[in-house]
N, C-alpha and C positions, 0 to 999 in steps of 0.2 A: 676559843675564849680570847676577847682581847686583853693584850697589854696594861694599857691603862684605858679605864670608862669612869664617867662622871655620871651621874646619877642626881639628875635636880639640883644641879649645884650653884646657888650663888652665896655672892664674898662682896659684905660690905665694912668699911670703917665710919667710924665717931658714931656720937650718941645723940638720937632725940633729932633736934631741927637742923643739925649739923652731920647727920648721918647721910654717908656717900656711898650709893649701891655701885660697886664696881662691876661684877658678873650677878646677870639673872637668868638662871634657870637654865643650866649648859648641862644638854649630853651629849657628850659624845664617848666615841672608841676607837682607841688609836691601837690600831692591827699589829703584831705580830712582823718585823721585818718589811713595816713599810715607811716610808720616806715623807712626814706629814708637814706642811709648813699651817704655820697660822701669819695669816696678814693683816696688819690693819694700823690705824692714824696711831698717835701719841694718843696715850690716855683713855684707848680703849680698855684695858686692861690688860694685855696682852702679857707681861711681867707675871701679876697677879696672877694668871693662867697656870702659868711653868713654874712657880713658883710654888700651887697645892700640887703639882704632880711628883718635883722635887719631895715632898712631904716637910719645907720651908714656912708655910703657912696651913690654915686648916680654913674650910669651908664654911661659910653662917650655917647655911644648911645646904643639904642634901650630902651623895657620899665622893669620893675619890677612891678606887681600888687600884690593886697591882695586881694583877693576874685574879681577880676574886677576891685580895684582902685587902680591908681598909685600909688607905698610905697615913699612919700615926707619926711619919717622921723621916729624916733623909736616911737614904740607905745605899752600899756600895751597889746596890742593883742599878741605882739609876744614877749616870752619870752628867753633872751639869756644869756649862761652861756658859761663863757670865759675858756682857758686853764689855765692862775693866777687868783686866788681870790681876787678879792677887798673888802674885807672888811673890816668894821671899827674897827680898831685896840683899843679902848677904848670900846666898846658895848660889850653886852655881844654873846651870840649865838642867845639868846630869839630878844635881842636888834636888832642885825642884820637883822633877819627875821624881827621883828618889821617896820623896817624902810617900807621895801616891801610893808606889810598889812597897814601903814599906809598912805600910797601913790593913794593904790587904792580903799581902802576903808574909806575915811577919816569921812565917818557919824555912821560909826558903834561904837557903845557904847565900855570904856575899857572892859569891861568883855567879848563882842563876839570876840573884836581885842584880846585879851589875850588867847582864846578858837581857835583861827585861826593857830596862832602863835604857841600854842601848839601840834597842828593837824599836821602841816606840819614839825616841829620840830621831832615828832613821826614818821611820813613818812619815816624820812633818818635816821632812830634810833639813834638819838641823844638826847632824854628824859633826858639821865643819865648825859646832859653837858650842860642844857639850864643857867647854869649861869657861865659858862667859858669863857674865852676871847678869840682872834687868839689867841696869844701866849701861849695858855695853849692847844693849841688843834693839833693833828699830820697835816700832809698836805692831806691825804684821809677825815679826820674828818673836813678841813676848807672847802674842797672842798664839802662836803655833805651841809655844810652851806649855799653854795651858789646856789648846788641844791634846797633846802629848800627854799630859799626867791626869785627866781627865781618859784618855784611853789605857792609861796604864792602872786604872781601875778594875779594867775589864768587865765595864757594867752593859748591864743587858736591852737598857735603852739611853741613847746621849741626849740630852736635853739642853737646845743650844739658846741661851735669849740675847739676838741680837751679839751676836760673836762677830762681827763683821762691819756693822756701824762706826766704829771708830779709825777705820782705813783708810788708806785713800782706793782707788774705784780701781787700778791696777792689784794690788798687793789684795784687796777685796776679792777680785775675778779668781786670783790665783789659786785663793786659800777656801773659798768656794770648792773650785774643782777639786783640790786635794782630799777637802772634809768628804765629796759626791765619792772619792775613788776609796777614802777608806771605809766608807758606807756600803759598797759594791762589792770589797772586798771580805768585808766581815758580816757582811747583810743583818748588822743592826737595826734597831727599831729608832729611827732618828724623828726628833720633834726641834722644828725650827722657829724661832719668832724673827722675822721682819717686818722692814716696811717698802722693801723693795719686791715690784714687781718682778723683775728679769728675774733677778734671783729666786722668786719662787719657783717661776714657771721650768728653771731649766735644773732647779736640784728636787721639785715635788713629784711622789705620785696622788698626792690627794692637797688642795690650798682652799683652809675654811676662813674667810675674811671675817674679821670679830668688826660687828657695828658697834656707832657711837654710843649707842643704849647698853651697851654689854651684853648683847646679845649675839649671835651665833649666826652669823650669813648659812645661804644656803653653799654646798662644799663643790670646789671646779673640778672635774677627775684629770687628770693629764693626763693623757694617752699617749703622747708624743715619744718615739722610740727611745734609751740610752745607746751611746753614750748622745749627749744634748750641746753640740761645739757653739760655740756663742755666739761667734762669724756665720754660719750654716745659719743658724734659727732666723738672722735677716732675710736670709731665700722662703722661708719653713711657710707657709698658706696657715695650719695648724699652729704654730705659734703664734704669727701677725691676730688671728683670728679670736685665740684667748689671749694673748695681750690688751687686745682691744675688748674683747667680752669682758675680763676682770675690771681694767682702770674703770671700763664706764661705769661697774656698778660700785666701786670705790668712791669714783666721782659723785655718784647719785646719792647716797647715805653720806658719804662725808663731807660734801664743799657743797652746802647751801651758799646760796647769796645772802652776801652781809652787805651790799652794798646800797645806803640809800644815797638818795638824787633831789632829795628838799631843795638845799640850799644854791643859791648862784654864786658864780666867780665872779668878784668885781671889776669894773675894766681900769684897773690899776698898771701904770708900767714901773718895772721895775729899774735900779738906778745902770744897770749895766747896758739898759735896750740902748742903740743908736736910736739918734733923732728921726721921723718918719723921713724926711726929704733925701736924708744921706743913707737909710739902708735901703729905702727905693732904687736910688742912684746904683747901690753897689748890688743890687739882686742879681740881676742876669751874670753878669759874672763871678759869681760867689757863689751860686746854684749848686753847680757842680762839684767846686771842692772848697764849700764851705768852713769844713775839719783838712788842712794839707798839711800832712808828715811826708817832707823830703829828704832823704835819706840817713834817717836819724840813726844815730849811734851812742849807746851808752857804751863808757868805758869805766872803770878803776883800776885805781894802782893799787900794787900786790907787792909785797917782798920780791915775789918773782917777776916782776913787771908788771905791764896793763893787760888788764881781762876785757877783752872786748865780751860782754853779755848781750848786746843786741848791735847787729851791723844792718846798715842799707835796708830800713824799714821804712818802707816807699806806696806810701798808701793813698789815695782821695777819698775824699767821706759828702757824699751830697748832702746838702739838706734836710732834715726830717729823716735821714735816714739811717735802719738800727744796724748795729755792724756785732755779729757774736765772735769775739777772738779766742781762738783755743789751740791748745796743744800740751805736752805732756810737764809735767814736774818741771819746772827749773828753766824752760823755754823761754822766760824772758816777758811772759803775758801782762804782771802785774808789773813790770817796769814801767813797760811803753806806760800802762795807764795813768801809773805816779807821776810819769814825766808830762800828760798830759794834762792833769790837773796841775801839775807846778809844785808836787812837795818833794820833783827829785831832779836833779842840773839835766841839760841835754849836754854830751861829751860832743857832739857833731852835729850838724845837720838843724833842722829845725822844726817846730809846728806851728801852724800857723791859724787860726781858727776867727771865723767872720773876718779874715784879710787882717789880723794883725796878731803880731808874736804871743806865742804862749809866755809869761815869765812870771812865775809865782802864783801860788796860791788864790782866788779869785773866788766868789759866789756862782759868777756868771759858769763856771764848770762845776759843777756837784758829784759830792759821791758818797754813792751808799757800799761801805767797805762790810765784810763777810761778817765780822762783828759791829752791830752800830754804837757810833759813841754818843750814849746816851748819859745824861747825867741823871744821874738813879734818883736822888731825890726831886728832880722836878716833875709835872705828869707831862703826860703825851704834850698834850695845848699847849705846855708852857715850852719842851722842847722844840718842837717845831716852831712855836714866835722867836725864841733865840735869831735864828735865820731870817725869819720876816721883817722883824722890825729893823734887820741894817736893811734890808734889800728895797723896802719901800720906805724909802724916809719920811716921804711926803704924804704918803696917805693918810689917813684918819684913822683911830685906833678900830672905830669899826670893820672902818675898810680890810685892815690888818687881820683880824678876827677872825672876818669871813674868810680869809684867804687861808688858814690853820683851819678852821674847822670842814672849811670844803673838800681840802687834800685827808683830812683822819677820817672823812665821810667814804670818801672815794675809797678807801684801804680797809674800810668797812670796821672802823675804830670809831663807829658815830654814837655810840653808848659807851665808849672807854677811853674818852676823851682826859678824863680828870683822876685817871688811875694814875700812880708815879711807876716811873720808869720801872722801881724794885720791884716793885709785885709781878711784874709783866712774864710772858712765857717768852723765850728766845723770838717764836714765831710773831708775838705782839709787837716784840721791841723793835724787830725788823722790818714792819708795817709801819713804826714810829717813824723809822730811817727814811722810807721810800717815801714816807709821803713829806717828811722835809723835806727829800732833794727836790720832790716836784715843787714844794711851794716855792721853793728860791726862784721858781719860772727862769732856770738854766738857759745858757745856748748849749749846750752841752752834760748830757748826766752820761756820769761816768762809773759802773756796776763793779765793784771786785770780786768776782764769787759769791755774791750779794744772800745767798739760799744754802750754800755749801755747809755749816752748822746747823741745815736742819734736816729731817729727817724726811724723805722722800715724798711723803704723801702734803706733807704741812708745804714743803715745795712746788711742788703741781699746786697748792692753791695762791701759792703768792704768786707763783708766775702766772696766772689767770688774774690776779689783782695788777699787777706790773702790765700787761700786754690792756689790760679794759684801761687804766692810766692813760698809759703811753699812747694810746688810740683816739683822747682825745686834746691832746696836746701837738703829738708829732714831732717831738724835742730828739736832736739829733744824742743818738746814744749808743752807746761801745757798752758791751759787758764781757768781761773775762770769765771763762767757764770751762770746767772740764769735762761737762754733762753734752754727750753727744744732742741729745734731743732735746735739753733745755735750749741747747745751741741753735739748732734748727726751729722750734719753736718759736723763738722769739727776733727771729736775723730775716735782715731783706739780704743779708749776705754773711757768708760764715766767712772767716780770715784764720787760716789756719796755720800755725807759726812753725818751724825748724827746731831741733835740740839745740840747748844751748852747750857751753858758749858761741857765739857769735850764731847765733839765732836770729831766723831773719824770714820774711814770707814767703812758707813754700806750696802755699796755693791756697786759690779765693775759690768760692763756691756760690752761685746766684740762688738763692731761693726764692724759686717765682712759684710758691703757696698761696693761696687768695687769703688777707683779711679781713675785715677780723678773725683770729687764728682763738681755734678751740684745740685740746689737747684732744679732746672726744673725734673732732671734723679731721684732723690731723692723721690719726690711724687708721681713719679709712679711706685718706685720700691715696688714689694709686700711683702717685709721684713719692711718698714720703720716703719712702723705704727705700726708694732709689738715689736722696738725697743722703739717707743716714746713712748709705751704704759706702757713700764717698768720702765722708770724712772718717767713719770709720775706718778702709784703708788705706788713708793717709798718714792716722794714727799708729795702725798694727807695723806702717811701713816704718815708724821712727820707734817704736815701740822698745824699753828696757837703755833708753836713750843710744840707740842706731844713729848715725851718720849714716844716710843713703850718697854715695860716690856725686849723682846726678841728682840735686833737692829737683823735686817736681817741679814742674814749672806750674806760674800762677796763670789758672783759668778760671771763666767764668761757663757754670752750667747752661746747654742750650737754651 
C-alpha cells in the first residue's frame, strides 16, 4: 500500500470568473521508503501539492490518503520543512528542537528529552551552536535547525518544499547531501519540491515534473547508483543523458516563445556614440582591448589598515565580446563590476573602455543589478523611457517610443507593456531591467547576478531572452555569476577570479561553443562537459575559501 496516493485530486481558489484551477486531476502514489522529488516552474502548484499531503490544505475534489485514510489535517506522521524558517527567535538552537521533542514526546523524562535533542542536534552538525539563537546563526545553519526539529518528530514521511531555495549554491550542495545521508540512514519516505534540476537528479529515485496546466508530467525513474557525488555525475553518460532528457521536456511545456518581431529599431544614435569619422579612425586599434583593466586594485581602510580586496586584475575585453566572471563568495566579482560602471573609486591601476578612462557613473555602461530598480509605480514603457529619453535627446518622441517598445518586445513584455512595476512577478521586473539596459544602446552592459533571485527554471528562460538580445546587438558585456553553466552558457570566455582578500585572476577559460547558443544544443554538445568540468575544478580547488600556495595560472582553452 502506498504512503500517500491522491485519487482525482484537484485544488482550485476564488469564485466564479476569478476562480483559479491550481491542480487538475493528480494521481499519484508516493511508495513506502522512497525518495520522490516533484519539479517544476513558479506557479505550478507545486506548494499547493505538499501542502494537501501535509493535511495544510484540503482538495476541491477528489481524495488525499495516508496509508488508506483520508489526510483531515496535519499530523506528527508527516513531517514538513518549509522554504523560511520559523523559528523561535528567543530559544535557543537546543530550545527550538526542544519545542518538537516536547510535543511528541511529552512523557519522556528531561534527561532522555535533553539526549533526543542532542541527537538530532548532532544529525545536522550543529553540536558546536546548541546554545545560539536565530540571530546568531547563518541562514543554511537556521535552516539545518529546522531540519533538526522537523526530525525530532520522528515522522514517517518528511515533506520538504523547497528547504534549499533560500541558500547560496555552496551551503545548498552541502545541506542536500546531508538531508540524502539522513534519508539513507533512516530510510524515510522523503517528498521534495524543487526547481532545480541537479538537485533532483542526484537526491531522487522517482522526478514527476508538474506542467504549467497543473497537471502531472509523465515521471523520470533514476536508476543511477547511490551514493550520487556531484563532481562524478559530470563524467556520469546516465546523468548527462537525464539531465538533458528532463531540461528539454521542462523547456518544451514551460518557456514558449514570447517573443514578437513587428516592430523596427530606429536608426537613432545615441548621445554617448563617437562621431562616425573618429570611431573609424580608432577601430583597428580598440578591436582588441576595447574594455582594458590594467592592473586594477581596489583597497580600503580599516582600523587595522588597508584591505586590499582585489589586486593586479589584468584583463583585455574585445569588442562585442561576452566575458562571464565567476568565483566564490566574497572574491571581489561585484567590485571589479561596480568599479567598472563608476559607482565605486579605482584604489590603483585603471579601466579604460573605447580608449578613454572610466570615471563615474555614465549611461554609456549599464547595468542590470540582481534586484532591478524599478520604480513601482510607473509601468514597464514608462521605466524604460526614463533612460531613453536622456540617452537620445535628439530624437523625436516617436523615435523614443519605438526604441522602449522594441527592447519590452524583444523580453517578450509586448502585451505588458503598461502593467506598473508593483504588480510585476520578480521574473517580469527583471525583463523590465534587461531591456532598459539594452535600450540605453550601451558600449558596455554590465550583469550583477542579474537572475540569482530567481528560481531556476524562470532563469533558464531569461537567459534565453538575454543571449536572443545580446545576439542581435553584440554589446560588449561582463556578467558576474556563480552559476557554472549560466557561466558557460552565455561567455565567449569564462574569467575566473581567486578568494578574497587580495583576489585576482586565477584563470581564463575560452569557450569556443558555436552560436547561437541553446541551453537544449548545449547539453548535447560533446565539448560542454568538458568546459564545465574546468571551472568547476577551479572552483572545488578554492572551495570553503582555500588559498591554493600556486593560484592557477590564467589560460585559455584549446
Amino acid at each position: 500500500m502506498p504512503v500517500i496516493s491522491f485519487k482525482n485530486v484537484s485544488k482550485g481558489f476564488g469564485q466564479g470568473a476569478n476562480r483559479h484551477e491550481v491542480l487538475k486531476n493528480i494521481n499519484l502514489e508516493v511508495e513506502e521508503g522512497e525518495f520522490l522529488v516533484l519539479l517544476g516552474f513558479s506557479g505550478t502548484g507545486k506548494t499547493t501539492l505538499i501542502n494537501l499531503m501535509a493535511g495544510l490544505d484540503t482538495p476541491s475534489t477528489g481524495t488525499v490518503s495516508f496509508k488508506g485514510k483520508p489526510i483531515t489535517g496535519p499530523g506528527p506522521e508527516r513531517g514538513v520543512i518549509f522554504q523560511n524558517y520559523s523559528l523561535m527567535p528567543w530559544l535557543t538552537v537546543a530550545g527550538n528542537v526542544g519545542l518538537a521533542v516536547e510535543t511528541i514526546f511529552p512523557n519522556l523524562s528531561a534527561a532522555e528529552k535533553e539526549e533526543k535533542v542532542a541527537h538530532y542536534v548532532k544529525m545536522v552538525g550543529l553540536s558546536h551552536a546548541t546554545a545560539r539563537r536565530p540571530a546568531e546563526l547563518s541562514g543554511g545553519m537556521r535552516q539545518r535547525v529546522n531540519v533538526a526539529r522537523a526530525l525530532a518528530m520522528n515522522p514517517e514521511v518528511l515533506l520538504l518544499d523547497e528547504p534549499l531555495s533560500a541558500l547560496d549554491a555552496l551551503t545548498r550542495a552541502n545541506l542536500a547531501d546531508e538531508i540524502e545521508h539522513i534519508w539513507e540512514a533512516d530510510k524515510k519516505t522523503c517528498v521534495l519540491i524543487t526547481n532545480d534540476v541537479d538537485e533532483a537528479i542526484i537526491l531522487a529515485d522517482r522526478i514527476i515534473p508538474l506542467n504549467p496546466d497543473g497537471t502531472l508530467g509523465a515521471p523520470f525513474k533514476v536508476t543511477i547508483p547511490r551514493p550520487r557525488d556531484r563532481m562524478e555525475m559530470n563524467h556520469h553518460d546516465g546523468f548527462k543523458a537525464l539531465r538533458a532528457e528532463v531540461t528539454n521536456y521542462l523547456m518544451d511545456v514551460g518557456i514558449k516563445s514570447k517573443i514578437e518581431g513587428a516592430r523596427q529599431l530606429p536608426g537613432i544614435q545615441p548621445i554617448h556614440a563617437l562621431p562616425k569619422a573618429v570611431s573609424e579612425a580608432a577601430r583597428s586599434q580598440l578591436e582588441d582591448r576595447y574594455l582594458d583593466y590594467s592592473q586594477l586594485h581596489k583597497i580600503y581602510p580599516t582600523p587595522k589598515g588597508p584591505l586590499t580586496v582585489v589586486e593586479n586584475f589584468d584583463l583585455k575585453v574585445k569588442k562585442g565580446e561576452f566575458i562571464s566572471l565567476i568565483g566564490h563568495s566574497g572574491c571581489g566579482k561585484s567590485t571589479v563590476l561596480t568599479m567598472t560602471a563608476g559607482l565605486n573609486s579605482v584604489s590603483k591601476g585603471g579601466i579604460k573602455l573605447d580608449g578613454f578612462e572610466v570615471k563615474g557613473a555614465d549611461p554609456e555602461r549599464a547595468v542590470v543589478f540582481q534586484a532591478p530598480n524599478l520604480f513601482p509605480w510607473l509601468s514597464a514603457k514608462e521605466n524604460v523611457a526614463i533612460g531613453v529619453d536622456k540617452v537620445y535627446p535628439k530624437a523625436s518622441t516617436a523615435e523614443r517610443q519605438d526604441v522602449v517598445e522594441y527592447y519590452l518586445e524583444r523580453v517578450g513584455l509586448g502585451d505588458q507593456m503598461d502593467k506598473s512595476a508593483s504588480e510585476m512577478s520578480n521574473g517580469m521586473r527583471q525583463r523590465v531591467g534587461i531591456a532598459r539596459a539594452f535600450a540605453l544602446s550601451p558600449k558596455l552592459l554590465l550583469l550583477d547576478e542579474p537572475f540569482g533571485m530567481l528560481d531556476s527554471l524562470t532563469r533558464w528562460e531569461l537567459q534565453e531572452v538575454l543571449m536572443e538580445v545580446w545576439s542581435r546587438t553584440k554589446v560588449t558585456a561582463i556578467c558576474v555569476t556563480h552559476d557554472v553553466d549560466e557561466a558557460i552558457l552565455l561567455a565567449d570566455r569564462v574569467v575566473m577570479m581567486t578568494n578574497g582578500p587580495q583576489a585576482t585572476i586565477g584563470k581564463i577559460t575560452d569557450v569556443k561553443l558555436p552560436r547561437p547558443r541553446t541551453r537544449k544544443a548545449l547539453l548535447e554538445h560533446p565539448d560542454y562537459y568538458a568546459y564545465r568540468q574546468e571551472v568547476l575544478d577551479f572552483l572545488e580547488e578554492y572551495e570553503h575559501g582555500a588559498k591554493p600556495k600556486k593560484p592557477a595560472k590564467p589560460i585559455a582553452a584549446e
